[in-house]
C-alpha positions as a printed NumPy array, in Angstrom:
array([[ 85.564, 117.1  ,  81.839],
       [ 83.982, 119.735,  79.491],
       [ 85.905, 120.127,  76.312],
       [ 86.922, 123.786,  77.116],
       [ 88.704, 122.971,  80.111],
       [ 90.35 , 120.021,  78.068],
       [ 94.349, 120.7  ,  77.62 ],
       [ 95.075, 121.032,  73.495],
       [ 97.265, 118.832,  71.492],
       [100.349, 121.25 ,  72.128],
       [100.07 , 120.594,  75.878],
       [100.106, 117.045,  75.318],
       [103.078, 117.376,  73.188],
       [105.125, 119.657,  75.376],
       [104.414, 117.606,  78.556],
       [105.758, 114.797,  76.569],
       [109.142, 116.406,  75.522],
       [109.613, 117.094,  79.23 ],
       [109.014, 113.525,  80.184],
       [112.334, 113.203,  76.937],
       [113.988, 115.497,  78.625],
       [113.913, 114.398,  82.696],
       [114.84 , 111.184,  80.867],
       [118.24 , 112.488,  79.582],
       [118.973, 113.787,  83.079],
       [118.082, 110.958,  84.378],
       [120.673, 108.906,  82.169],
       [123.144, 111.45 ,  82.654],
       [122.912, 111.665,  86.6  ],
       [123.254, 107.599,  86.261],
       [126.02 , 107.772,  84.186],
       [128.051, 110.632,  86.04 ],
       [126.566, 109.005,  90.063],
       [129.272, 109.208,  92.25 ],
       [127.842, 106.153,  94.364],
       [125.   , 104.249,  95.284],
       [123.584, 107.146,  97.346],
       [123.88 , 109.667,  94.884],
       [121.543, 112.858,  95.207],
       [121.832, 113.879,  91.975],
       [120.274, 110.402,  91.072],
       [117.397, 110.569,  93.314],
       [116.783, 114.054,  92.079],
       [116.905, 113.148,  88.715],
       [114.393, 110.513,  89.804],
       [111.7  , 112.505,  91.236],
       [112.057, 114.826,  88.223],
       [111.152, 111.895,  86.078],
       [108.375, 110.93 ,  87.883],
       [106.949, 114.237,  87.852],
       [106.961, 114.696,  84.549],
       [105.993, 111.449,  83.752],
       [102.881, 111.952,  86.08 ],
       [102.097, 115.383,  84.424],
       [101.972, 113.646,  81.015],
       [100.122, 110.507,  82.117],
       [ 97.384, 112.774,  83.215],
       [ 97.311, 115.273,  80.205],
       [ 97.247, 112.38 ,  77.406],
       [ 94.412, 110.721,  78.823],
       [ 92.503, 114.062,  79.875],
       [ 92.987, 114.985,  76.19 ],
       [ 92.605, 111.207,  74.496],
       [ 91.686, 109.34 ,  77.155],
       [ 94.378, 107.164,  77.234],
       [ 97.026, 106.109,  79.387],
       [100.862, 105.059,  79.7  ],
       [102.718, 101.878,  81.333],
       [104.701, 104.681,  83.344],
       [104.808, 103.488,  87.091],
       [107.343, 105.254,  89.842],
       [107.522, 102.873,  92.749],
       [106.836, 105.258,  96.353],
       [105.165, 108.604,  94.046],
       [102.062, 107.897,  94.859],
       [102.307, 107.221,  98.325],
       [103.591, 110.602,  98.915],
       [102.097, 113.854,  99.549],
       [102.902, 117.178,  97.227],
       [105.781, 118.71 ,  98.163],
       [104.923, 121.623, 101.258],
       [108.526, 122.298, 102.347],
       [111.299, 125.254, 101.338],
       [111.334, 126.2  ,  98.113],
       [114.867, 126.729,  99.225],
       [115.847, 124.484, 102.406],
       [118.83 , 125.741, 104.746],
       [119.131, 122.256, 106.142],
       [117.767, 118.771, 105.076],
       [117.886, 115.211, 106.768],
       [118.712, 111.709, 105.204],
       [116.703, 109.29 , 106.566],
       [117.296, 105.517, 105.686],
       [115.744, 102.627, 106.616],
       [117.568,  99.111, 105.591],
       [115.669,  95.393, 106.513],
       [117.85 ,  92.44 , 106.738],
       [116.872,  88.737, 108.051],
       [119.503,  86.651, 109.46 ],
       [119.651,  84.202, 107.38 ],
       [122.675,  82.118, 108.614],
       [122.92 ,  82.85 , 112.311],
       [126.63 ,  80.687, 112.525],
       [127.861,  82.601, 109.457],
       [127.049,  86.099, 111.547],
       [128.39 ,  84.742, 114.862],
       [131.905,  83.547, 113.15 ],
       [132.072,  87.12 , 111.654],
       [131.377,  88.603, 115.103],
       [133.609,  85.955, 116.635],
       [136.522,  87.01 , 114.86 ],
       [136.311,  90.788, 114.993],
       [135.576,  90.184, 118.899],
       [139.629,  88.027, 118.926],
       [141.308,  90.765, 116.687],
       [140.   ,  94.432, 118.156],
       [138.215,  93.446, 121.829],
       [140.602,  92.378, 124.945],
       [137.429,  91.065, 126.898],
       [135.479,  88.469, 124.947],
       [131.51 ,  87.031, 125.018],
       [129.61 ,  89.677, 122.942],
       [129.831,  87.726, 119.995],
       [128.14 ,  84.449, 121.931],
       [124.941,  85.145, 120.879],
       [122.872,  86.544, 117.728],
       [122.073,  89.908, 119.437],
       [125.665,  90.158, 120.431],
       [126.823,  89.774, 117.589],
       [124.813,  92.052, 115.513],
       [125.501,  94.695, 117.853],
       [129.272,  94.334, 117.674],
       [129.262,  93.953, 113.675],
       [127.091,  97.004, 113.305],
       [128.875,  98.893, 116.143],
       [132.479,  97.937, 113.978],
       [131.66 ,  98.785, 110.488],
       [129.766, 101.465, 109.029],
       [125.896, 100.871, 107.393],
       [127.223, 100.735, 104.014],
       [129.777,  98.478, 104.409],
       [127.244,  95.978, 105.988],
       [125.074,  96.967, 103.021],
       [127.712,  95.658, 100.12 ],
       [128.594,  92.962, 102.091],
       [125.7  ,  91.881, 103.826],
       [126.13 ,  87.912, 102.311],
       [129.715,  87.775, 104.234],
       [127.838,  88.858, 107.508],
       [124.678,  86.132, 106.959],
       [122.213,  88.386, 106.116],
       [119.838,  88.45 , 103.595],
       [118.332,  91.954, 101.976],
       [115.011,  92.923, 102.701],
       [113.099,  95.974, 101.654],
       [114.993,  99.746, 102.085],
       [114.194, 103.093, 101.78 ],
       [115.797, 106.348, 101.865],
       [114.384, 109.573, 102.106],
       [115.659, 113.311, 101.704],
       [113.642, 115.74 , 103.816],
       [113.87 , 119.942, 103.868],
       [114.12 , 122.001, 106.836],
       [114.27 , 125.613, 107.85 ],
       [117.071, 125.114, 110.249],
       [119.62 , 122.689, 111.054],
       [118.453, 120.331, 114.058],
       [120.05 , 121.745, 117.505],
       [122.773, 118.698, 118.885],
       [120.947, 115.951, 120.472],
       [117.35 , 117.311, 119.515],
       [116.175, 114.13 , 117.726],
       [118.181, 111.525, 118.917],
       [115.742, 110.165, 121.546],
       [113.141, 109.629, 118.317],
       [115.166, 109.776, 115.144],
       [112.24 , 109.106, 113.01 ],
       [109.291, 110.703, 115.077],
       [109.212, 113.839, 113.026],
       [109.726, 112.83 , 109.491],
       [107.169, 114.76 , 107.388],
       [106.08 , 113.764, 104.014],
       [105.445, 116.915, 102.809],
       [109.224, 118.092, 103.129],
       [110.484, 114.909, 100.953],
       [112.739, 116.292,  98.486],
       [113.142, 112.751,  97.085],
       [112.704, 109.701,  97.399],
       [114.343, 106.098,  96.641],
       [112.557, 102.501,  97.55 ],
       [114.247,  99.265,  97.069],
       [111.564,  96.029,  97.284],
       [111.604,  92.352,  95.994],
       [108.22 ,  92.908,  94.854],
       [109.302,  95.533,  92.07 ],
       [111.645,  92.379,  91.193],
       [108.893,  90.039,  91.361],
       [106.446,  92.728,  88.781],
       [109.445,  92.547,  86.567],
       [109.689,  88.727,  86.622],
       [105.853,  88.667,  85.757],
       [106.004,  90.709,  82.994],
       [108.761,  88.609,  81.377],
       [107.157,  85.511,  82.146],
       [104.032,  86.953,  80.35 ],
       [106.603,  88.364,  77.336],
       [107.669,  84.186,  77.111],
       [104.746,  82.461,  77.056],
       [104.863,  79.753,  74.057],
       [101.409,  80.21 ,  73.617],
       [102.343,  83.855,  72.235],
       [105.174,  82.46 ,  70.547],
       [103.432,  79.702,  68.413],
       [100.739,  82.669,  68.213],
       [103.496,  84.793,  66.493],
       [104.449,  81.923,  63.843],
       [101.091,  82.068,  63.076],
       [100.847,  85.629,  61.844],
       [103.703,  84.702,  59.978],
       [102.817,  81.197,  58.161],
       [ 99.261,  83.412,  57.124],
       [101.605,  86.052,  55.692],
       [104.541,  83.632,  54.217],
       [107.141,  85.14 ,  56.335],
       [109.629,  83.142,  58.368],
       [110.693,  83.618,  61.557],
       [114.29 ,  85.047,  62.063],
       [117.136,  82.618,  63.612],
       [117.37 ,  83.057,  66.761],
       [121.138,  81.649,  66.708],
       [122.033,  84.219,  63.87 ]])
């Protein structure tokens, strides 16, 4: 990149009070969410990450360098090509469980088979069952209390999408998912063990006693003394 078409020091600066300010919205939306599906939160969310990205690309246009900034799912989708203003949008959500204790899921289904059902024998088998818990209580419920039903969380995803119009009754129904397009994601929210695992990484390079007794060090050579860690 020539050094003309280089962004200036105030650009840098500017794009980096934005990424202070989608920060404080960010906070706030958490603070004021109304649940765990809040769209406020996953608004707030993709603001961040847009911000984050514009500054992540000016700062190492202008100084080549970079930051540790990483949104989990930005990348992986297109720019936004929908309604600046959308008339309708659709929630799509996709939640992976394993069953994880099959006799813990069929005593669940067993018993809400005695107390609501007259005719018994859905809840004799896994498939059965599943279909009678998720038939009785609603996604979210299964969601917070997924460990009661046997299951064990996998990955999940939810995605807001823009449309022109609201979706005639019974247009999609046949292929719920067929026509999601990435382009019309307003926002976008990923849940994944392996985010979990890059955190666990990190803190297990943070702890290594190598550091540590490379720390003491640094202070013996400068006659400091390490703080208490008990204080």
């Amino acid at each position: 990149m020539s050094d003309a078409a280089q962004p200036t020091a105030a650009e840098v600066r500017a794009a980096a009070e934005a990424v202070k300010t989608a920060l404080d919205r960010h906070l706030a939306a958490v603070e004021r969410r109304s649940g765990e599906d809040d769209p406020a939160v996953y608004e707030a969310f993709n603001q961040l990450a847009a911000a984050a990205e514009v500054y992540d690309e000016l700062l190492y246009d202008r100084y080549d360098e970079v930051t540790p900034f990483e949104i989990p799912g930005a990348e992986d989708l297109p720019p936004y090509a929908g309604p600046e203003e959308p008339n309708a949008i659709s929630v799509l959500i996709r939640r992976d469980y394993a069953v994880a204790e099959p006799e813990r899921l069929l005593a669940q289904a067993q018993r809400v088979e005695a107390a609501d059902y007259e005719e018994g024998g859905a809840a004799g088998t896994v498939h059965g069952a599943l279909g009678l818990l998720f038939g009785e209580f609603e996604p979210d419920e299964i969601a917070s209390r997924h460990k009661e039903f046997g299951l064990e969380e996998g990955d999940s995803t939810l995605w807001v999408t823009a449309a022109d119009e609201p979706a005639e009754p019974g247009e999609w129904l046949e292929a719920p998912f067929e026509q999601a397009d990435a382009q019309r994601v307003v926002c976008r929210f990923d849940v994944s063990a392996v985010f979990d695992d890059e955190i666990d990484e990190i803190d297990e390079d943070v702890e290594d006693p190598e550091d540590t007794e490379d720390v003491e060090d640094d202070l013996d050579r400068e006659g400091l003394e390490p703080l208490d860690a008990e204080r």
